[in-house]
N, CA, C and O atoms as a MOPAC input file, in Angstrom:
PM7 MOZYME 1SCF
protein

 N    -51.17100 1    18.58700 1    -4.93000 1
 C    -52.27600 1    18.98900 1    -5.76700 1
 C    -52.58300 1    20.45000 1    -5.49300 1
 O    -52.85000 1    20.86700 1    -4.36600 1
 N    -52.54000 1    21.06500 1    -6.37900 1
 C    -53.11700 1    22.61200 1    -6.63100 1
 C    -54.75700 1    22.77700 1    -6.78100 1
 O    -55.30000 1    22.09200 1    -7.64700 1
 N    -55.36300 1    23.44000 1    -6.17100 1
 C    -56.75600 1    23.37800 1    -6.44400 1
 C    -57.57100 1    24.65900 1    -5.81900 1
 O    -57.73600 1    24.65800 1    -4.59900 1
 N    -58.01500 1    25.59300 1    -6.47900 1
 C    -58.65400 1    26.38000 1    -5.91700 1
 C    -59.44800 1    26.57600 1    -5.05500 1
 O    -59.82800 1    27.66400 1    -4.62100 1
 N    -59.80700 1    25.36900 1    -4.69400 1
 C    -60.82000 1    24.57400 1    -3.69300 1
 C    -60.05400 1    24.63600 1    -2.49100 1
 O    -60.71400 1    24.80100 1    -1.46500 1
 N    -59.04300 1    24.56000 1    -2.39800 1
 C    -58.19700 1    24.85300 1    -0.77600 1
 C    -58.41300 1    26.14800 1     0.11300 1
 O    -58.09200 1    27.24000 1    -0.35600 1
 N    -58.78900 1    26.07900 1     1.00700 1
 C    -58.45800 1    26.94500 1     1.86800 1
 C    -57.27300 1    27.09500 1     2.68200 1
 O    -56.66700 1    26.09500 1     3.06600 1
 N    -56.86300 1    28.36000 1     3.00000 1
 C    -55.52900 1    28.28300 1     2.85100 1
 C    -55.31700 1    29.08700 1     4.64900 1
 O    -56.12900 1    29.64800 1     5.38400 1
 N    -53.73300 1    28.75200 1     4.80900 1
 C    -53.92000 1    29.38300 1     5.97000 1
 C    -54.35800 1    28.40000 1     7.72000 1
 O    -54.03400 1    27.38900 1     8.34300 1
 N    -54.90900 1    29.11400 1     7.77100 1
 C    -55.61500 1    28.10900 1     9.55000 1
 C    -56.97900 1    27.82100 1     8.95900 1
 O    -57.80100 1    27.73900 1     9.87100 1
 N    -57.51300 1    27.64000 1     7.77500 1
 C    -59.05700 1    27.37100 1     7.50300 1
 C    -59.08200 1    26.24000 1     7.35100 1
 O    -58.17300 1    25.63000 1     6.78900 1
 N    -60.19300 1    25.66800 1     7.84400 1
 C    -60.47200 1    24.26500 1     7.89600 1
 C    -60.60600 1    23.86300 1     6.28300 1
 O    -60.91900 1    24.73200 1     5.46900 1
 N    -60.37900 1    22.65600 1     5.92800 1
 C    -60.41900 1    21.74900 1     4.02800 1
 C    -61.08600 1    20.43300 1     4.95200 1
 O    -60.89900 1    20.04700 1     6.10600 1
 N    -61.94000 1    19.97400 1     3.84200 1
 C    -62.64000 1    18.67800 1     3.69800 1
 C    -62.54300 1    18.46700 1     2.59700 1
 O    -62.78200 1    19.14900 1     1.60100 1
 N    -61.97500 1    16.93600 1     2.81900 1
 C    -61.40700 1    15.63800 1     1.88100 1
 C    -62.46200 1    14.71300 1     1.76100 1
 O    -62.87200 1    14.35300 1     2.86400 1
 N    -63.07400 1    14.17900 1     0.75000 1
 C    -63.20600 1    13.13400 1     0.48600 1
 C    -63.17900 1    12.73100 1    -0.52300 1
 O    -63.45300 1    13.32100 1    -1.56900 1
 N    -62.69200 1    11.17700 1    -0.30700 1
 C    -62.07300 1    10.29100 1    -1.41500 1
 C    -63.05400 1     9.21400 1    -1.32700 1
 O    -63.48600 1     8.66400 1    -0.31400 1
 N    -63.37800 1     8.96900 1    -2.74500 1
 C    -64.11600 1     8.01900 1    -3.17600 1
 C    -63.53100 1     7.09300 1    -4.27400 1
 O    -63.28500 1     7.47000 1    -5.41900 1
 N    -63.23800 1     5.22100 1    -3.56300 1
 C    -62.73000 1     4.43200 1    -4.46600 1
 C    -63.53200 1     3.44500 1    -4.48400 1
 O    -64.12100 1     2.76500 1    -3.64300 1
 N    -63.42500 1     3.50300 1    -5.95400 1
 C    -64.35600 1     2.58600 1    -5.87900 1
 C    -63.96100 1     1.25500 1    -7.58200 1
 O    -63.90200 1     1.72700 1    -8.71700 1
 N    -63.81000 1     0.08900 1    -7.37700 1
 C    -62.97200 1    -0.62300 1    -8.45600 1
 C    -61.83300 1    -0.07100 1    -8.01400 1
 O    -61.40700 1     0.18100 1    -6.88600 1
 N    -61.16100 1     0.16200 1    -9.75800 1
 C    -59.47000 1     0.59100 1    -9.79600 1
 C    -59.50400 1     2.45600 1   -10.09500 1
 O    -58.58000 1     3.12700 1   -10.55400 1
 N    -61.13500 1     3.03400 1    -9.57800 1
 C    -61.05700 1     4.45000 1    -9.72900 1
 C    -61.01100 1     4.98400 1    -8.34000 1
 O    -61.70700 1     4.45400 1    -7.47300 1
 N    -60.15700 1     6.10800 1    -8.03600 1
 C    -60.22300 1     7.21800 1    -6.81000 1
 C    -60.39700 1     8.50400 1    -6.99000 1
 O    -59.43800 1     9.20400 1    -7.31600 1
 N    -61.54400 1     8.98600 1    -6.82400 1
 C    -62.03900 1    10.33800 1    -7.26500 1
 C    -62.05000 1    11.18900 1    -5.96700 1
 O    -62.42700 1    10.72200 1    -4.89200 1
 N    -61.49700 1    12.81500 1    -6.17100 1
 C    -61.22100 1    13.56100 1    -4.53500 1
 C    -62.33800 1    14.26200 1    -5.19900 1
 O    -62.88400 1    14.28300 1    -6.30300 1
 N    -62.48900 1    15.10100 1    -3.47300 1
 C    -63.27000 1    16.31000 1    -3.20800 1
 C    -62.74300 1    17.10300 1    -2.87000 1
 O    -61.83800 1    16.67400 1    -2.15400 1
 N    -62.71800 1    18.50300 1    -2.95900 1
 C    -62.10600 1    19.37100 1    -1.93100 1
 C    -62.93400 1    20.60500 1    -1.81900 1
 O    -63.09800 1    21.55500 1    -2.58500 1
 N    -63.66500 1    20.15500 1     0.00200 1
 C    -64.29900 1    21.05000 1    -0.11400 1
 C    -65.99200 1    21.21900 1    -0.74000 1
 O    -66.70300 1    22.21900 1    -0.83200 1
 N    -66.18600 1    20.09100 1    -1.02200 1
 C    -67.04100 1    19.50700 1    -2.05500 1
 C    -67.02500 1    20.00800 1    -3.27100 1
 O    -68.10900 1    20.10500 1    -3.84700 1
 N    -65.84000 1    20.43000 1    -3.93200 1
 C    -65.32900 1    20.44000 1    -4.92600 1
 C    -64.99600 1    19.40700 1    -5.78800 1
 O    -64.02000 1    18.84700 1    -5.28700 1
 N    -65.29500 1    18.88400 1    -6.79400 1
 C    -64.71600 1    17.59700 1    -7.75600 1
 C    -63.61000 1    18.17000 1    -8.36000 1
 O    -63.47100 1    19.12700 1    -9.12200 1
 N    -62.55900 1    17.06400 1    -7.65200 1
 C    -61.30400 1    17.92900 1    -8.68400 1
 C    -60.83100 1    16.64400 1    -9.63500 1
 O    -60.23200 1    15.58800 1    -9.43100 1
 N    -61.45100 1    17.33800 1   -10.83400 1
 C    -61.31600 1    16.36500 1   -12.23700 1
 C    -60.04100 1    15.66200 1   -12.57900 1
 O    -59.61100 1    15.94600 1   -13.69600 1
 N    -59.33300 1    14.80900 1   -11.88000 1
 C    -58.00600 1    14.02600 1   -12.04300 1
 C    -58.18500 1    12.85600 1   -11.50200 1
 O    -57.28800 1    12.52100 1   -10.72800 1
 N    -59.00600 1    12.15200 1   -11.64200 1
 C    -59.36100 1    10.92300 1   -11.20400 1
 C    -58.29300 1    10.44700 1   -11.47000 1
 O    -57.67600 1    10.69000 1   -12.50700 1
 N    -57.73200 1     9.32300 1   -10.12000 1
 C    -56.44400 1     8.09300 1   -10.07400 1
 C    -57.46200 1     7.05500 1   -10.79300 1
 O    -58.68300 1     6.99400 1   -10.65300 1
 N    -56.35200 1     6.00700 1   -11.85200 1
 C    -56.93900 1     4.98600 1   -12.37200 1
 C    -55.43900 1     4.19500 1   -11.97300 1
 O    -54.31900 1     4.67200 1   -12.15300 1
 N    -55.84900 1     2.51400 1   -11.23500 1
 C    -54.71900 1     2.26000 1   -11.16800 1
 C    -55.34300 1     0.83700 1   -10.60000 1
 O    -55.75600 1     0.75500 1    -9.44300 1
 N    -55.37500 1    -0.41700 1   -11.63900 1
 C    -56.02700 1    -1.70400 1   -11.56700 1
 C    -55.33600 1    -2.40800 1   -10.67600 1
 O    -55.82300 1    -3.52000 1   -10.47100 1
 N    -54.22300 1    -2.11700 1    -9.97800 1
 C    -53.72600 1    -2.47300 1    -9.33700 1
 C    -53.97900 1    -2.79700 1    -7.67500 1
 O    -53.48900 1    -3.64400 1    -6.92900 1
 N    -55.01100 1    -1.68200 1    -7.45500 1
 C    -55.66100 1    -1.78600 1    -5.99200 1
 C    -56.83300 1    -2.43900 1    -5.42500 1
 O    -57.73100 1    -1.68600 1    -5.05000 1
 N    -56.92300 1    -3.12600 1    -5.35200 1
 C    -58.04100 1    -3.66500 1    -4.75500 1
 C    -58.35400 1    -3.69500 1    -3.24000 1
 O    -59.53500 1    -3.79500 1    -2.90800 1
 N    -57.44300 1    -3.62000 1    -2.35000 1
 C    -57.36900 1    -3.60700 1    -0.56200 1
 C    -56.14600 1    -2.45100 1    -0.54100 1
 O    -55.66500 1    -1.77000 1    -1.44700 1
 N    -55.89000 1    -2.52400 1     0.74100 1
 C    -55.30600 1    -1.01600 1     1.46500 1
 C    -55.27900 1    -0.74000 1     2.52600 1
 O    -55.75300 1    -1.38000 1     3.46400 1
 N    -54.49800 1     0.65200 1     2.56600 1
 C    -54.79100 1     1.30600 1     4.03300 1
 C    -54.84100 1     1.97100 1     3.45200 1
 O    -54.56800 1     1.88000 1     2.25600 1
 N    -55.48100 1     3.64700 1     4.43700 1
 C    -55.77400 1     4.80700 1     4.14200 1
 C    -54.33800 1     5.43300 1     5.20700 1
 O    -54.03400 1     5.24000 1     6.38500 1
 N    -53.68900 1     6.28600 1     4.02200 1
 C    -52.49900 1     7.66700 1     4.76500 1
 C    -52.66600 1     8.80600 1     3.99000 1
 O    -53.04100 1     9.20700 1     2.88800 1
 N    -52.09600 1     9.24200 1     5.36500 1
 C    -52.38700 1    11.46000 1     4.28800 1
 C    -50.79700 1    12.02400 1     4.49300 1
 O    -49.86600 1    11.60900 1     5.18300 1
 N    -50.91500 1    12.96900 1     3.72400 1
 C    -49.55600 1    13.35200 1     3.35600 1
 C    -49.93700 1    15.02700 1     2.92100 1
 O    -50.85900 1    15.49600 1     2.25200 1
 N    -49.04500 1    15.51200 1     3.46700 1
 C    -49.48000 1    17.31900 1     3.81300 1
 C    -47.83200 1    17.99300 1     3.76000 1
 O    -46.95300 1    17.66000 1     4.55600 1
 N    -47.70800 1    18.67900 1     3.00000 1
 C    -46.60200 1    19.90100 1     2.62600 1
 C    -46.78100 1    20.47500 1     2.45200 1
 O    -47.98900 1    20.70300 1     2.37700 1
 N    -45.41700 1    21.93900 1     2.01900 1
 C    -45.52400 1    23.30200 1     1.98400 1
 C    -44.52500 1    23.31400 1     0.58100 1
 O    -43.64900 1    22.47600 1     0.36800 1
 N    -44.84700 1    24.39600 1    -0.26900 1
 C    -44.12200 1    24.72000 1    -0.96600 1
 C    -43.50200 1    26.10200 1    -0.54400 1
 O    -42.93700 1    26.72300 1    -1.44500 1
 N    -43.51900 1    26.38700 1     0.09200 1
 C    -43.26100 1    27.57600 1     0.73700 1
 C    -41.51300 1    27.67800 1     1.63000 1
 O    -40.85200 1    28.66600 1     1.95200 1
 N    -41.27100 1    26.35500 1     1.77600 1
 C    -40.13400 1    25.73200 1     2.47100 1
 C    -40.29500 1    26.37800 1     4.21500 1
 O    -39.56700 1    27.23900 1     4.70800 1
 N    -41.07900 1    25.90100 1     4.68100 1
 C    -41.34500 1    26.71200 1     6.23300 1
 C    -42.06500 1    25.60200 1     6.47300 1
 O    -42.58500 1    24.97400 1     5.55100 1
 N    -42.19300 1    25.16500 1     8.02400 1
 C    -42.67600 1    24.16200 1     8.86200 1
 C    -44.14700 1    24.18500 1     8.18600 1
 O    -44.67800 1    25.26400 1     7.92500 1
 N    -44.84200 1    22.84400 1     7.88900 1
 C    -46.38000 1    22.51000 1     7.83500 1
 C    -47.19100 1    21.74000 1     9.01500 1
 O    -47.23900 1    20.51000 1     9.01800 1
 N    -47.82100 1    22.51400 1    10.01000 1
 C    -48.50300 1    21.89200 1    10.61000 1
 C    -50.17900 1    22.07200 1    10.37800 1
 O    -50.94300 1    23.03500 1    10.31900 1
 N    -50.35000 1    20.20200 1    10.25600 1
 C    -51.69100 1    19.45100 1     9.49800 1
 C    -52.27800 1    18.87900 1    10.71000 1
 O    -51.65200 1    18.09000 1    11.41900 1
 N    -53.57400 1    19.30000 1    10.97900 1
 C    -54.60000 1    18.36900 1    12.04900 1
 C    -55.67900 1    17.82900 1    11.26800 1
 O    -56.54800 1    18.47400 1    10.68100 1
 N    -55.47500 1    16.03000 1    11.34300 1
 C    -56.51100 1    15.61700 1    10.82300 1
 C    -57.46500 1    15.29600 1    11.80300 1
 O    -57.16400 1    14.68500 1    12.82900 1
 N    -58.49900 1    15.64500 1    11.55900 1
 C    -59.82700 1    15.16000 1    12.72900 1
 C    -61.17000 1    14.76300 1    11.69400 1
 O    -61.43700 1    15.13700 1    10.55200 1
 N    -61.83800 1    13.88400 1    12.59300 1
 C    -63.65100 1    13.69100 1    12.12000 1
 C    -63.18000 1    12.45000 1    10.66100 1
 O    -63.76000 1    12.50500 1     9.57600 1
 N    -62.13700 1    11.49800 1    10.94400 1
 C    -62.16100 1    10.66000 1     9.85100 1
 C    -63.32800 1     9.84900 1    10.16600 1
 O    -63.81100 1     9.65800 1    11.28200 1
 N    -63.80800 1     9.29800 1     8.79800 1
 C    -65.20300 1     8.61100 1     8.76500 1
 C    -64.64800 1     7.41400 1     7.50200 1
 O    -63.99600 1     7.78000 1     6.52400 1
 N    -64.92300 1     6.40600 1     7.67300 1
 C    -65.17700 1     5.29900 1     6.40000 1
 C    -66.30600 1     4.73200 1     6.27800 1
 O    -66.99500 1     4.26700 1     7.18500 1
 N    -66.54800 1     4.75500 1     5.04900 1
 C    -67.97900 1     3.84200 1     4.92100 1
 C    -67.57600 1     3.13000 1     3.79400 1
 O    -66.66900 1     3.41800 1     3.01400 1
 N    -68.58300 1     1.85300 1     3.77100 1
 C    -68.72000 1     1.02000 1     2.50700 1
 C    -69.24400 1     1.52100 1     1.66700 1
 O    -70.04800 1     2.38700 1     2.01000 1
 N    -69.08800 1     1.27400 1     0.23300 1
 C    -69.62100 1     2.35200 1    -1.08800 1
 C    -71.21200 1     1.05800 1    -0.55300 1
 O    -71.37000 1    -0.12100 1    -0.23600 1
 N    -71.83700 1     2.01400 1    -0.71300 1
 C    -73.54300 1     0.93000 1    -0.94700 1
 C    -73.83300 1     0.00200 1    -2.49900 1
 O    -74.86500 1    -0.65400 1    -2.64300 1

């Protein structure tokens, strides 16, 4: 995903994903990035992250401070 909302570089990005039904809506940054996943297919899960470079050069990703909550 492309998004102007990235910080780029060694700067810290905050993710959050909100699913809720068969919708998953991101943040970036507290940015809404308008591409909502629709996909009736999900109902349970796990949560994985997935981090690349288009650049073709090593990507190193530190995830820290994961949090889950129940939608209220």
């Amino acid at each position: 995903m492309n998004s102007t909302a990235l910080k780029t570089g060694t700067a810290k990005n905050r993710l959050q994903v909100i699913a809720r039904d068969n919708t998953i809506l991101l943040y970036i940054n507290g940015v809404y990035q308008p591409a909502p996943i629709q996909d009736a297919t999900l109902d349970t899960g796990n949560i994985g992250f997935l981090a690349s470079s288009d650049k073709g050069d090593a990507t190193n990703v530190v995830y820290s401070n994961l949090s889950v909550y129940p939608l209220a």
